[in-house]
C-alpha positions in Angstrom: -35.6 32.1 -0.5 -36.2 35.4 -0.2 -38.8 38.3 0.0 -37.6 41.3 -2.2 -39.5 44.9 -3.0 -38.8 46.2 -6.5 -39.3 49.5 -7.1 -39.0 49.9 -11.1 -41.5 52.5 -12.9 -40.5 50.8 -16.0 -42.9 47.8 -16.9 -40.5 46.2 -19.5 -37.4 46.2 -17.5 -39.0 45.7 -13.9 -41.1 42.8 -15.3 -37.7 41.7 -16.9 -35.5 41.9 -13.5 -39.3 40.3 -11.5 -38.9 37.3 -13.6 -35.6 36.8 -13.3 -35.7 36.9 -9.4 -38.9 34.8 -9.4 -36.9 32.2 -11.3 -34.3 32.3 -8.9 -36.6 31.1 -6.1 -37.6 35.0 -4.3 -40.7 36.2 -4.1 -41.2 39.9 -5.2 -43.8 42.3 -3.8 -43.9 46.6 -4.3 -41.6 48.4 -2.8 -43.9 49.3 0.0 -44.5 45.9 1.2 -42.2 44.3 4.5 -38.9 43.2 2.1 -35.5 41.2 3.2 -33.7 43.5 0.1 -34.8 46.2 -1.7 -33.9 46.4 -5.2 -34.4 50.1 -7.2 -34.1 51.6 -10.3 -32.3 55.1 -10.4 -32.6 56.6 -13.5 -35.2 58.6 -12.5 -36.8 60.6 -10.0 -33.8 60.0 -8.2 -33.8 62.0 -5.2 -37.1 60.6 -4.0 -35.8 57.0 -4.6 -32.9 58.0 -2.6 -35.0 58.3 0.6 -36.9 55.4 -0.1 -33.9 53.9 0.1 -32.6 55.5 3.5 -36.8 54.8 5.3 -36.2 51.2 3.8 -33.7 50.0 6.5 -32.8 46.8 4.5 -29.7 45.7 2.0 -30.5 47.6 -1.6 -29.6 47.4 -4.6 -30.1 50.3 -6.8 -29.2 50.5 -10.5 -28.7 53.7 -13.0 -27.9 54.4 -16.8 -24.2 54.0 -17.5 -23.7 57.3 -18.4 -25.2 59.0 -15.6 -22.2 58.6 -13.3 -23.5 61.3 -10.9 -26.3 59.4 -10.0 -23.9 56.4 -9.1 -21.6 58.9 -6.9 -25.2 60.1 -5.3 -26.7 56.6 -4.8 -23.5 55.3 -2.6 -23.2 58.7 -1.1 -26.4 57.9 0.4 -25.5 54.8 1.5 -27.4 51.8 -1.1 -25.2 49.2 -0.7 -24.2 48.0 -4.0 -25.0 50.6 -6.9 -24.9 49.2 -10.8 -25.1 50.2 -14.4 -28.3 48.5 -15.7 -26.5 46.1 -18.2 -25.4 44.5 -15.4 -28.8 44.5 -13.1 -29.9 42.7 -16.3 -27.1 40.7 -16.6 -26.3 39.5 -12.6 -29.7 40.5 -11.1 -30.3 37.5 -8.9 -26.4 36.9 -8.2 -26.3 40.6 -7.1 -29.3 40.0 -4.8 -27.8 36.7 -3.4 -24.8 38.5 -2.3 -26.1 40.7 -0.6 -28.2 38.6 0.8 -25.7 36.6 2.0 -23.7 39.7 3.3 -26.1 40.8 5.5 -26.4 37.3 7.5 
């Protein structure tokens, strides 16, 4: 399918969201690595994560805590293209990444 960087600090939830996109067929390298989508995790160091995001030049997706709204407000203010609570990165990880896939065809 597709090649997509993850860059998630947290083991347990990045090795959660990894196997899920393995399983749907994508292969997942570090967020460094030459990506067709790059998925990140926003709930912290934000700022910095941010402009990976702008250097990255490819669809993202980016997901935050639920209750941090201003880090939502930030992410699409900085232009990631689809922004998410966790629950739902969890949730609809590999859908999300499909459509955006998909969108950017």
């Amino acid at each position: 399918m597709a090649t997509i960087a993850l860059l998630c600090p947290d083991l347990l939830f990045g090795s959660k969201v990894q196997g899920a996109l393995r399983a749907a067929g994508h292969e997942v390298v570090p967020p460094d690595a030459p990506a067709d989508l790059l998925v990140v995790d926003l709930t912290a160091d934000v700022e910095s994560r941010i402009e990976a995001v702008r250097q990255a030049r490819v669809p993202t997706l980016g997901f935050y805590s639920h209750v941090e709204q201003d880090v939502r407000r930030s992410a699409e203010a900085a232009g990631i293209d689809k922004v998410v609570p966790r629950s739902r990165m969890a949730r609809d990880g590999p859908a999300l990444v499909e459509r955006l896939l998909d969108d950017s065809r």
